[in-house]
Structure formats: structure tokens, C-alpha cells
VEXFILUM-566904 format. One record per residue (C-alpha): residue number from 1; residue in three letters; x, y, z. Coordinates in pm, whole numbers, plus 50000, padded with zeros to 5 digits. Example, Ala and Ser with C-alpha at 12.3 -4.5 7.8 and 13.67 -1.06 7.14 Angstrom:
// residues 2
pos:code:xx:yy:zz
1:ALA:51230:49550:50780 $
2:SER:51367:49894:50714 $
// end
This chain:
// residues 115
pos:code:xx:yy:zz
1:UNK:09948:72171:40917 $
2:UNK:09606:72327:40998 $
3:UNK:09450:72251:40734 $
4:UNK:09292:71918:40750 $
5:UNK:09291:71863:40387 $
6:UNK:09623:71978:40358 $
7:UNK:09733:71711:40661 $
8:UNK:09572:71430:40456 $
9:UNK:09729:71455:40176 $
10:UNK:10097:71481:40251 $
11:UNK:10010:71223:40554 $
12:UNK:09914:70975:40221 $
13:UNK:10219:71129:39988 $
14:UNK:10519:71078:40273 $
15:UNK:10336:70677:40352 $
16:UNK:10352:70607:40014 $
17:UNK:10684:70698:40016 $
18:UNK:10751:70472:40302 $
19:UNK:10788:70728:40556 $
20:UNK:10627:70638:40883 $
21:UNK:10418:70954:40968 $
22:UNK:10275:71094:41287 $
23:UNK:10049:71386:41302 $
24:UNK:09868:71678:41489 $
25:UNK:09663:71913:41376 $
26:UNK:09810:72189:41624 $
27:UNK:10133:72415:41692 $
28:UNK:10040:72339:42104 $
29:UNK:10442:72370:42222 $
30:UNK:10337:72125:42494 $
31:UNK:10177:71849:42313 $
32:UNK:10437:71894:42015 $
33:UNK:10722:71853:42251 $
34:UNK:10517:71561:42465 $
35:UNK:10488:71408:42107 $
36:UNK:10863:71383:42028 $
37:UNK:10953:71265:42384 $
38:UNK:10739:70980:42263 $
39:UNK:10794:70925:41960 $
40:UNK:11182:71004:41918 $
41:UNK:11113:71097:41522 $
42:UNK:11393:71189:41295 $
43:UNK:11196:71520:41134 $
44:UNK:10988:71761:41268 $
45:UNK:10769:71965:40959 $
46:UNK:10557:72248:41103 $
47:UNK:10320:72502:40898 $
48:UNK:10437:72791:40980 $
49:UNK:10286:73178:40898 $
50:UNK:10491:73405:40994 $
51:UNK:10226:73646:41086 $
52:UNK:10154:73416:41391 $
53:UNK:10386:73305:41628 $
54:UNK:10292:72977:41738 $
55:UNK:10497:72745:41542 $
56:UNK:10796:72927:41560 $
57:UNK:10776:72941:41961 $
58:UNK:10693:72576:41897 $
59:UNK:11043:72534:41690 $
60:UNK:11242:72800:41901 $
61:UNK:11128:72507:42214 $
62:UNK:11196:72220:41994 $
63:UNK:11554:72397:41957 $
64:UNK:11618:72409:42300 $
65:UNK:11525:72047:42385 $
66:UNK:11677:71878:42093 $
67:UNK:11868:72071:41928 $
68:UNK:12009:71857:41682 $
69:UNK:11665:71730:41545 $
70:UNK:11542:71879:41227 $
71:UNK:11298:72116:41192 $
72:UNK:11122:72201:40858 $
73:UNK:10845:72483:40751 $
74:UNK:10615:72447:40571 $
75:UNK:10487:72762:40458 $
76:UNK:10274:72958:40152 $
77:UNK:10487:73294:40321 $
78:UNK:10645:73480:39976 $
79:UNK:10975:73515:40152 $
80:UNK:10960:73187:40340 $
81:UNK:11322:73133:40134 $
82:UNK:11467:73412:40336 $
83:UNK:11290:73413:40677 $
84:UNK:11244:73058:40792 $
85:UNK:11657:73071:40921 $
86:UNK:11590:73324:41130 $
87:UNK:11324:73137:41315 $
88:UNK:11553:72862:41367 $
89:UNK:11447:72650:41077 $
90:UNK:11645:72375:40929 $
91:UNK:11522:72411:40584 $
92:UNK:11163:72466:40458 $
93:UNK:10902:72383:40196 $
94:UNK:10702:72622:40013 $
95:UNK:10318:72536:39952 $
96:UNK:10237:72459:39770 $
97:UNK:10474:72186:39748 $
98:UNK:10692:71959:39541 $
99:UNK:10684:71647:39647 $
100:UNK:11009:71542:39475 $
101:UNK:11208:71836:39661 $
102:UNK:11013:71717:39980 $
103:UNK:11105:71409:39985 $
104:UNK:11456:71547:39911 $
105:UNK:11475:71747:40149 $
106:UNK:11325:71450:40437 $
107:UNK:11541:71196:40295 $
108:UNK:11851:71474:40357 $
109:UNK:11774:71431:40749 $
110:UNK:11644:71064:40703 $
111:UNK:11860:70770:40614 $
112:UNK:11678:70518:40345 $
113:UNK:11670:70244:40595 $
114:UNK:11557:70437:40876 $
115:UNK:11215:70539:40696 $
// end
């Protein structure tokens, strides 16, 4: 997410769920994708706003590299329900958001004992 506030909080929501949590403030394709060859993580969650393309040429090049890896919006869009597939989403969460279904939806790519 962008917003720094925004980052904060679900960085303290998903640890207190026991999630381990890594994050950048940025859609940059290169350090996202430098990230995960790092880091190896099970999710990927990106803000997305579908009037800018960033994080969806940041997905689209997560896709390519590993495609079987999870990747989530997260976006305040009104018709994030029917566009985030055709960006190559795995799923998405609407802001703002539910942590219940969020951590549904992480724990749907996440085993328990693999937080």
C-alpha cells in the first residue's frame, strides 16, 4: 500500500495474527520482484487503482516469474469484484477491509503452520 497509515496498520493486524510480514511502500516491478527472489513469501498483496498501471505491470511480472504464487489486490476500486481477474489477480480485498475475510482469504494460500 501507499498509504503509510494504511501499511501500518494491516502490517500490525496480519503480525498479530501470526503472519510474518514484509513490506514496501512502492509498486517498483524491480524491487518487488528483487524482494520475492529474497524472500520466497507465500502471498503477494498489492494496492492496486486501476486508474494507474503500476501494480498491475508489477503483478502481470510477478505472473511471469512465479506464476504459481498468489497475488492479491487490495483496492477501494467500486468494481474491484469484477476487474481484479482480468489483471491477473488471484483474489482481492476491498478497502476498506475485513479483516476476518482477509485473513480468510491469506490463510486460503497459507497453510496454519507455515505462518
Amino acid at each position: 500500500d501507499k498509504d503509510e497509515s494504511v501499511l501500518d496498520v494491516l502490517n500490525l493486524c496480519l503480525q498479530a495474527e501470526g503472519f510474518d510480514v514484509i513490506s514496501i511502500d512502492t509498486c517498483d516491478e524491480k524491487k518487488i520482484i528483487s524482494l520475492i527472489d529474497k524472500v520466497r513469501p507465500h502471498v503477494v498483496m498489492l494496492d492496486i487503482r486501476l486508474s494507474e498501471q503500476d501494480c498491475i505491470d508489477a503483478c502481470r511480472l510477478i505472473k511471469e516469474k512465479y506464476p504459481h504464487l498468489p497475488v492479491i489486490a487490495l483496492s477501494c476500486n467500486n468494481n474491484i469484484h469484477e476487474e481484479y481477474i482480468k489483471h491477473g489477480f488471484d483474489g482481492y480485498i476491498e478497502k476498506p477491509f475485513d479483516l476476518d475475510l482477509l485473513y480468510k482469504i491469506l490463510r486460503k494460500h497459507i497453510p496454519l503452520d507455515k505462518k
